[in-house]
N, C-alpha and C positions, 0 to 999 in steps of 0.2 A: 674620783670624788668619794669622799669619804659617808657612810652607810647613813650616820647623823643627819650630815648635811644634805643630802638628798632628800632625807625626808623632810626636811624643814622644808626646803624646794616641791617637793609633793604638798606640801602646807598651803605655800603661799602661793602658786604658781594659777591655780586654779580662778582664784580671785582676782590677780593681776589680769588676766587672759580675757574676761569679759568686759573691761572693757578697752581693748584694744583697738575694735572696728569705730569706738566713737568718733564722728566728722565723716563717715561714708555713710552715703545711702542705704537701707534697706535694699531698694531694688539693684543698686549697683552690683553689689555683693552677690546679690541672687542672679547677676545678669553677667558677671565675670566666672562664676564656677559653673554657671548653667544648672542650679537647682532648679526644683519644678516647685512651683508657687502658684497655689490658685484657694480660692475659696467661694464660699454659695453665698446667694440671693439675699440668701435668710440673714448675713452679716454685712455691718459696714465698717468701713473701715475708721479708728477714733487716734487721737494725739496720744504721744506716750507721753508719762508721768516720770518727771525727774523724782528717786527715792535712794535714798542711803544705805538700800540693802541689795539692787541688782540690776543694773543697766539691763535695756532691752532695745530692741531695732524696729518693730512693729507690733502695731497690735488691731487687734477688729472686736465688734461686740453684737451679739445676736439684737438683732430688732424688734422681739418681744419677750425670752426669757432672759433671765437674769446669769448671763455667762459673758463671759469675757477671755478674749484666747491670746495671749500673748508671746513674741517670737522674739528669738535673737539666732547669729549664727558667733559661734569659739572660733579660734584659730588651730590649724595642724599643731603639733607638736615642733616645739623649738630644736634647729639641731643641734646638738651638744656631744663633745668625742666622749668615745668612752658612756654615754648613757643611750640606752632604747625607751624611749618612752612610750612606744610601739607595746615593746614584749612588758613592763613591766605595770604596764595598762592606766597610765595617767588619765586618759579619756573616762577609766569610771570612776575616779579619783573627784575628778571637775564635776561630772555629772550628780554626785552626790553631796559637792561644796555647795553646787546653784542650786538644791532640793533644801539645804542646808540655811541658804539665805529666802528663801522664801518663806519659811516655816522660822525663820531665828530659832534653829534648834537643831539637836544631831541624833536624840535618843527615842525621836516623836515620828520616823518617819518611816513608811512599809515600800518594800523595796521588791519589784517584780521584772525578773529579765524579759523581753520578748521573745517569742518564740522563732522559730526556724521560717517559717512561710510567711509571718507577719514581717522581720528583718527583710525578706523579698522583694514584699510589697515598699518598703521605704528603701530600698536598693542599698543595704547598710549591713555590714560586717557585725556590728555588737547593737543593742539598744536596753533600755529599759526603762519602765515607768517607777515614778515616784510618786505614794500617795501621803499626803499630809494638812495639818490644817495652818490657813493661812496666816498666820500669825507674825505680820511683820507689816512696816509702813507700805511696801510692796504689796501685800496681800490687802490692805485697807479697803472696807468696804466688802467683804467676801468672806466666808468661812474656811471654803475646805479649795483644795487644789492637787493636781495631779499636773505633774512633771516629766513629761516625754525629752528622753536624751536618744538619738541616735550617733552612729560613731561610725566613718568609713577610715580606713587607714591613707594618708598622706592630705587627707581633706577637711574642713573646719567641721567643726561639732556643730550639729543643729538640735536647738532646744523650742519644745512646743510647751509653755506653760497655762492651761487651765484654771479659771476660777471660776467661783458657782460659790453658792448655797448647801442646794439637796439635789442629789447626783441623779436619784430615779428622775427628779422633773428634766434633766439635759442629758440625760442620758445617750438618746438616738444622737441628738444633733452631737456630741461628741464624738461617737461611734461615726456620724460622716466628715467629721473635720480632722479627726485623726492624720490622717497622709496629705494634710493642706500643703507640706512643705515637707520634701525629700530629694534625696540625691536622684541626679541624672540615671535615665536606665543606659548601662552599658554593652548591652547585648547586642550584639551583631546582625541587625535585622536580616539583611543580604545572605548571613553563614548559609552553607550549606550542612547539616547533620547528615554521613553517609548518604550522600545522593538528593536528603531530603532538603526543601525549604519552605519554610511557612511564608516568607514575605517575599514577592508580592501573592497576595490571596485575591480569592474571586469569588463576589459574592453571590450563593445559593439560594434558590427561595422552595419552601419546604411547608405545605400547607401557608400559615399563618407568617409561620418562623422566617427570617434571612437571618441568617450566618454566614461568616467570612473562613472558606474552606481552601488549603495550600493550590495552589494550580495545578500540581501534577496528579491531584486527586480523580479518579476513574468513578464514573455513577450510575449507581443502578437501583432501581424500581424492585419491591417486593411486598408482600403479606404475611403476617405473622403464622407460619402454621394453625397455632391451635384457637387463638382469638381473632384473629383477618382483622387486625389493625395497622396501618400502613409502616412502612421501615423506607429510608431513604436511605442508602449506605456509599460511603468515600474510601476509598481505599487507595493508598499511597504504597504500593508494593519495596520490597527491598531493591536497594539501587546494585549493592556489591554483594557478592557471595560470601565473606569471610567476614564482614564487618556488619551484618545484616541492622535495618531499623524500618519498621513498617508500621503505618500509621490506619487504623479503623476506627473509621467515625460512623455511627448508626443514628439517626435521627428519630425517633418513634412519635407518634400522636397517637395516645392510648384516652379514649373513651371511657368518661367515670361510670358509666353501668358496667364498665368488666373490672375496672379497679381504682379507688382512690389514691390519691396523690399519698397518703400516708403508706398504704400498702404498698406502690409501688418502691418507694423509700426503704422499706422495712426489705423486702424481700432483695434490691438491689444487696444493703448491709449483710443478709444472712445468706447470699448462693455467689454473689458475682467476687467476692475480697477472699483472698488468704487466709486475711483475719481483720481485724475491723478498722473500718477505714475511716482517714480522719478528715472530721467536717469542714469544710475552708470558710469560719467562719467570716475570718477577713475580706475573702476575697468579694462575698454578700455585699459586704458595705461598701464597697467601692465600686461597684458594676456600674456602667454607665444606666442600662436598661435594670431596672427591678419588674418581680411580680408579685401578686399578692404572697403565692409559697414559693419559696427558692430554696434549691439544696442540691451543694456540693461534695462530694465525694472525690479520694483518693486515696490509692493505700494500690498494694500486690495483687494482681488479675489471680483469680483463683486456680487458673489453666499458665497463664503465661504473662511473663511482662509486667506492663504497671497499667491501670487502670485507671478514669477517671468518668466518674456518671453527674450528668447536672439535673435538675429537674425542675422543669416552669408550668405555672398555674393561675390561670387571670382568673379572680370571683365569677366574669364575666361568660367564661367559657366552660364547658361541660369537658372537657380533654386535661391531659395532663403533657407536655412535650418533653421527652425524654432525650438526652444527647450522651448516646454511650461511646465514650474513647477508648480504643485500646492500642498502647506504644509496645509494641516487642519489638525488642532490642541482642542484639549478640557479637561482642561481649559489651560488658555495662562500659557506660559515656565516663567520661573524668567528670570528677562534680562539677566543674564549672560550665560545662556543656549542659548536664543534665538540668543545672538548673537556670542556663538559658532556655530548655527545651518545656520546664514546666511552666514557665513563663509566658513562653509563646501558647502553651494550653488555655493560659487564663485571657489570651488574647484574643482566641478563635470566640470563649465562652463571652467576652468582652463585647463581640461584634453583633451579638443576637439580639433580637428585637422580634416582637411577636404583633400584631396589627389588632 
């Protein structure tokens, strides 16, 4: 294929593509690839709008602010000899034609990849948002909008489109609708890692706290040396000598006359990390269980291995619950393991609930 005619194909191909799914259901679709689709209380679900600038497959609308979320799913890439439309990334091609008809416009629009842990979280190879103002029969009724594409390789493109006003007032509820729709998680509940397995888990009860801790987890009882605040510890010893991976979990209930939730935080960042570790903000928003203060932590154990500290605080209660992981490992996981295994961390932190 000659270099012209491709691109023209990169032109039009994008705009053809959505709407291809027209005449199947929404849920079909969702119910044939095994996406995950759910959304909150707070929306209902409304009719979509026939308009001249972007087919879509559903939509829902908050039931007292002024937002409106709307969905569609793209198709994989077409196979063609001689072209990858893989390697030569049509997917963000598409993704910024549908930011493109949204907004009727190509020069007006701020462009932000997501991140490595946030990609996780939507089980997605590439993603990114599009921020822009609505400016099209599409957008009518709404000012500004933001453009969630994610991208798996061999799988349809899923687009989350955003409409609102003024972003501070839907701010949160944004932030928890976010991952309303993403790809299936593929990770191998059953795997074992080195001897290790997280699923099935058994659940702990720890003061207040239940958490869901691996089975082959050993428990034991202690007091903090120097402040005698209680420590619950799980230890998943190494299975093989050569391939070592051992899991420590410490539970603490630390008493705010010895230290506040902020200092506990502080001092976690400056003694327990390599160097500084980073905040999972995403993971926050999507916790089944919230508390008043929430904070996540991970980054390189300062002694060994990789590290992860979470820390929960109900207005209610005078304590702070601290959950210290520590994964050492030898020698390091292929990425794809590893980053089933930080997955399964977010699972354990997933399972807590405080009474």
């Amino acid at each position: 294929m000659k270099p012209n005619i491709l691109y023209i194909f990169l032109f039009l191909f994008p705009s053809f593509s959505l709407f291809t799914w027209q005449g199947e259901s929404f849920e079909k679709i969702i119910k044939d690839y095994q996406f995950q689709f759910s959304f909150s209380r707070d929306f209902q679900k409304i009719e979509t709008k026939e308009n001249p600038n972007l087919y879509y497959d559903y939509a829902i609308k908050h039931s007292i602010k002024k937002l409106e979320i709307r969905y569609f799913v793209g198709l994989p890439a077409p196979k063609m000899d001689g072209v990858d439309f893989e390697k030569i990334g049509l997917y963000k091609q598409q993704a910024l034609t549908t930011a493109a008809n949204v907004c009727q416009c190509m020069d007006k629009i701020n462009k932000s990849d997501l991140s490595a842990d946030t990609l996780s979280l939507f089980n997605a190879d590439w993603g990114a948002n599009f921020f822009l103002e609505a400016t099209s029969e599409f957008g009518q009724g709404y000012k500004y909008s933001i453009v969630t594409a994610v991208h798996k390789k061999d799988l349809p493109d899923l687009y989350t489109i955003f409409l609102f006003d003024d972003f501070d007032s839907v701010k949160q509820e944004i932030q928890k609708a976010v991952f309303n729709l993403k790809f299936k998680q593929e990770s191998n509940l059953d795997k074992s890692y080195r001897g290790v397995k997280f699923i099935p888990a058994e659940k702990q009860v720890v003061g207040d706290m239940t958490i869901s801790i691996p089975n082959l987890a050993n428990r034991s009882e202690s007091l903090h040396n120097q402040d005698k605040y209680p420590i619950t510890f799980f230890r998943i010893d190494c299975q093989n000598e050569k391939e070592c991976f051992s899991i420590m979990i410490a539970v603490s209930i630390i008493p705010e006359s010895r230290f506040t939730f902020e200092q506990l935080v502080e001092e976690a960042k400056t003694n327990e990390f390599e160097k500084s570790p980073h905040e999972m903000v995403k993971w926050l928003e999507i916790l089944k269980f919230k508390t008043d203060k929430t904070t996540i932590l991970l980054g390189p154990g300062k002694v060994l291995g990789t590290k992860l500290i979470a820390f929960y605080q109900k207005n209610d209660k005078k304590e702070t619950y601290r959950i210290n992981m520590s994964l050492v490992y030898h020698p390091n996981f292929p990425e794809e393991d590893w980053k089933n295994i930080i997955t399964h961390t977010f699972f354990i932190l997933d399972s807590v609930t405080i009474k």
